[in-house]
N, C-alpha and C positions, 0 to 999 in steps of 0.2 A: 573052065574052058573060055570062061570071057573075062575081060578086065572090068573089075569094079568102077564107076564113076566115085571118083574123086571127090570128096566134100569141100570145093573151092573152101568157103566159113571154114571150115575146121583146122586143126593146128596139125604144121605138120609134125608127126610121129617123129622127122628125122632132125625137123629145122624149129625146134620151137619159136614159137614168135615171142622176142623178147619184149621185158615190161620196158617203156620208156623210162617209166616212172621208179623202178625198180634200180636200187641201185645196184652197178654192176660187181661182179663176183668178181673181177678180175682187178678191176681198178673201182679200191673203196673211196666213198666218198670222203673226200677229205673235211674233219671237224675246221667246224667256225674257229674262227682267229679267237685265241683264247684274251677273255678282258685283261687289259694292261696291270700291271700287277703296280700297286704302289706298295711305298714303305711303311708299314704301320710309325705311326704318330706314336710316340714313347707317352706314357701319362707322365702328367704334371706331378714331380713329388710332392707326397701331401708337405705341407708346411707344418710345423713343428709349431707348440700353442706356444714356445718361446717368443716363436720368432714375429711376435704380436705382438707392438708397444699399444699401450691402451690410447685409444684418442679423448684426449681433453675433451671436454663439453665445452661447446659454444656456448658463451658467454650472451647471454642473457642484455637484448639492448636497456640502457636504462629509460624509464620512463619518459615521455616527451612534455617539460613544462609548458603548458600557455598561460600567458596573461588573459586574467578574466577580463571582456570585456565589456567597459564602461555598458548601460543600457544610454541607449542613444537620448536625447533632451526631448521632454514635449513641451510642447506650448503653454498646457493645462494640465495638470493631477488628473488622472481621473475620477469620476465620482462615484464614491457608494453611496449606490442604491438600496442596495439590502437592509445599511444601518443608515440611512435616512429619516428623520422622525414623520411623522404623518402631517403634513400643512394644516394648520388650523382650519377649521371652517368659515368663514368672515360669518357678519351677520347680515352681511347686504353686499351685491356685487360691488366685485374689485374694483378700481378707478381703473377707466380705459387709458390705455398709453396713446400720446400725441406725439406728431415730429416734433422737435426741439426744436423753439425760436431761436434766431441767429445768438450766436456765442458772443462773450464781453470780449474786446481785443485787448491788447495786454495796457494801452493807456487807457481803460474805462471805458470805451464808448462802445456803444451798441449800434448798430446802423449808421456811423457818423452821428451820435447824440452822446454828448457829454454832460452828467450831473451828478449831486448829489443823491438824486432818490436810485442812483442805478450803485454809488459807493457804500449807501449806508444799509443796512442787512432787512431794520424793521420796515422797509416800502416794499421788500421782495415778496414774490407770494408763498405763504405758507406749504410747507411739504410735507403731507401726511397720512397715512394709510388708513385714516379713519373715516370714518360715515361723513361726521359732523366736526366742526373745529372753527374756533376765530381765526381771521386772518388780521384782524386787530382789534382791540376793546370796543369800535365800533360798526365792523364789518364781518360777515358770518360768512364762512365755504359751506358750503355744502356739494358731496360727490355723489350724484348719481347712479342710477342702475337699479332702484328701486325710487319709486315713485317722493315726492316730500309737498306737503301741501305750503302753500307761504302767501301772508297777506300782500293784496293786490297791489300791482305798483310797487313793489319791498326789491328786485330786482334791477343791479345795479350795474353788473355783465354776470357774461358766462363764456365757458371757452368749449367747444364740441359740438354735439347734433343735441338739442335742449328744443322742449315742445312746449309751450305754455298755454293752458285751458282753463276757461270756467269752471269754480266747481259749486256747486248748490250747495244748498245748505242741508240736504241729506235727508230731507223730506217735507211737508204742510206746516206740521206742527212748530220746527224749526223754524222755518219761514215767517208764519206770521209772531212768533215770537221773536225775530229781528226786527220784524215791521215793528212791533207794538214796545217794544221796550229799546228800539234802538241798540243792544251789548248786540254782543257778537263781532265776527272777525269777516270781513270780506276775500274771499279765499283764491286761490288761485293752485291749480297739479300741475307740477313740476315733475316731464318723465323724459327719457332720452337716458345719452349718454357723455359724461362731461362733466361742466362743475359750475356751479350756481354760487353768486356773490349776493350777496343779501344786507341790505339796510334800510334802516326808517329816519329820517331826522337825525341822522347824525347821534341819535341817540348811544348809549352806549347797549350790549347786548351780554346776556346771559345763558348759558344751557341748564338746563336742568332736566337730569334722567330720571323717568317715573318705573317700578321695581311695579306695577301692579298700585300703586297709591294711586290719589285722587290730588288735584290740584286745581285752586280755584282764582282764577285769573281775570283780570281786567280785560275785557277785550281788545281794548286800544293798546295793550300794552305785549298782546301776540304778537308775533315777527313769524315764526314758520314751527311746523311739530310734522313727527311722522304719521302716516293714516294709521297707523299700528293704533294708533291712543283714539278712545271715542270720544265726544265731544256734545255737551249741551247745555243750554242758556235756564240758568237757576235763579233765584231769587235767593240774596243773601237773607238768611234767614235775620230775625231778631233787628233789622235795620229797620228805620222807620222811611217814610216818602221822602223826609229832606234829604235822608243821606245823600250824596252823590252815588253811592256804589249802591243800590238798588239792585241791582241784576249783575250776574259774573258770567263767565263764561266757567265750565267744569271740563277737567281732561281727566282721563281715566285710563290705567294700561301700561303697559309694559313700552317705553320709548323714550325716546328726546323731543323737548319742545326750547324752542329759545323767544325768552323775550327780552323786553325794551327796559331801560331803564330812562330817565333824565338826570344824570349823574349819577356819583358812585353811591347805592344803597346801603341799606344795612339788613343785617340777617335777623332778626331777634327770636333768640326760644320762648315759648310760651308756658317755661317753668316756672310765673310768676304771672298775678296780673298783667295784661299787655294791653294796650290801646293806642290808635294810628289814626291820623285824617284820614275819612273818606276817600280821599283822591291821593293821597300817599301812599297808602297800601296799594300796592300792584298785584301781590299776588300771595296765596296760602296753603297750607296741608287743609283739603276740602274738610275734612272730621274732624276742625275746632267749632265749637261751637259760637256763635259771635251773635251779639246784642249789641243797643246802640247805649253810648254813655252821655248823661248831660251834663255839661257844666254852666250851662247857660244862668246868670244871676238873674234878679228884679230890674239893675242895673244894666241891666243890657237895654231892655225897654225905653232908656233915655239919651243910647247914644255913648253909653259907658261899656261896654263890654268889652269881654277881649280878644273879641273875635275866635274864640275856640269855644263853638258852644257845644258840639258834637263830634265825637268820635266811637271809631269801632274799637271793641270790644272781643277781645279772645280769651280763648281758655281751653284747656284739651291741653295733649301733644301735638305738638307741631314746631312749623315756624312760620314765621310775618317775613315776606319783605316788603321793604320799604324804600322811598324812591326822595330821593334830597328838593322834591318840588311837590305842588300842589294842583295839578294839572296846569292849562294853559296859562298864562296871564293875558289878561284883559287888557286890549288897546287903552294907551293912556301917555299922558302927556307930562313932559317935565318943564313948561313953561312955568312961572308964578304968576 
């Protein structure tokens, strides 16, 4: 008898409410635009293993020659070291090097000085890598760098830093046996570095190296030896007071000593009797044994003699030298 309230929300019975979303019954949705159709692409006929020529092999570049090249120039070889022998050992330092005094010009002259002694070879000084060496039959080098004893006043030049001193006679004993017997050598050490020129009178000079022997020497007749060698004032044995040679001087050792001559001596072996003036004999192997010999007659006593009334006396191994004079000669006149 009443009317129902209406469910405004509710669908109606008569009028559905349509889906928007829903596509319509009456008019269907029409499909997407169908994708454009292409034409399929045919395949590639396969190729036929005919239809294949074989491809040649690339040839192979040939090798690229170069010219070896030269090794560039040097100035110097190099040096091996490796096979280099070992430097000997000197036995005494090297000679120091000096700058070079001015050069010869090609006409001769040195400084504006023209001569003989600069043309001719024997006035030049001696060149040589030894200790000791003449620079001519009457002048001695000697090089430095170890010490050299040399009698006083015996230096004549020298070229470098060179130091000269006193040297003693190496002890009392010595000493007064210079006092008392006069032998002996008045000495002088030679040390620096450089080169020592050495002479006595003009005399002429000799070396002689001692292996360990003994050598028995006039002592006026020393010029210079190394300290290596000892050194002492003996009595010649077997000689009587008159001889002149009374007393020597003794060198002992392993070195070089140089003496004096007064012209050119002689050597003699003492494979046979040997006998020498007193003051001729310069010098001896120390281990001969020596005595004095007389020749003195009755006739001497009157003024007849022959003036050789005594000499020395050897015998042993060894050798004698000898000296072409009789020591000094006595002031004397040639008036009549």
């Amino acid at each position: 008898s009443f009317e129902p309230v209406a469910d405004p929300y509710a669908p109606s019975s008569f009028e559905p409410t349509p889906d928007p979303y829903a596509p319509s019954s009456f008019e269907p949705t029409p499909e997407p635009a169908a994708s454009q159709d292409f034409a399929p692409v045919p395949p590639a006929p396969a190729a036929s293993r005919d239809d294949f020529s074989p491809t040649p092999p690339t040839p192979a570049a040939a090798p690229q020659e170069f010219a070896p090249v030269p090794p560039a120039p040097s100035a110097a070889p190099p040096q091996d070291f490796s096979s280099a022998p070992p430097a000997p050992t000197p036995e005494f330092a090297p000679a120091p090097e000096f700058a070079p005094g001015p050069a010869m010009n090609a006409d001769g002259t040195i400084a504006g000085i023209t001569t003989d002694l600069l043309s001719d070879e024997k006035y030049a000084e001696v060149a040589s890598g030894v200790r000791v060496t003449l620079q001519n039959s009457r002048m001695l080098k000697v090089t430095l760098g170890e010490p050299v004893l040399a009698r006083q006043g015996s230096m004549v030049a020298f070229q470098g830093n060179v130091d000269f001193a006193f040297e003693g006679s190496g002890g009392v004993g010595k000493m007064l046996k210079k006092v008392a017997t006069g032998e002996g050598v008045p000495l002088m050490r030679c040390t620096g570095q450089g080169e020592v020129f050495l002479a006595n009178n003009a005399d002429q000079i000799h070396i002689l190296h001692l292996e360990g022997a003994g050598l028995s020497v006039n002592g006026k007749n020393i010029l210079a030896f190394e300290p290596t060698l000892t050194w002492e004032i003996e009595r010649v044995k077997g000689a009587g007071i008159v001889s002149g040679g009374l007393f020597n001087t003794r060198l002992q050792g392993h070195g070089w000593v140089a003496i004096t001559s007064n012209g050119d001596p002689v050597v003699l072996k003492t494979d046979q009797p040997t006998f020498a003036d007193p003051d001729a004999a310069i010098a001896w192997s120390a281990d001969l044994t020596t005595s004095l010999n007389r020749t003195a007659k009755a006739s001497a006593l009157i003024g007849r003699g022959s003036g050789e009334a005594f000499q020395l006396a050897f015998s042993g191994q060894g050798i004698v030298i000898v000296q072409p004079a009789e020591g000094a000669v006595p002031p004397h006149s040639h008036s009549n």
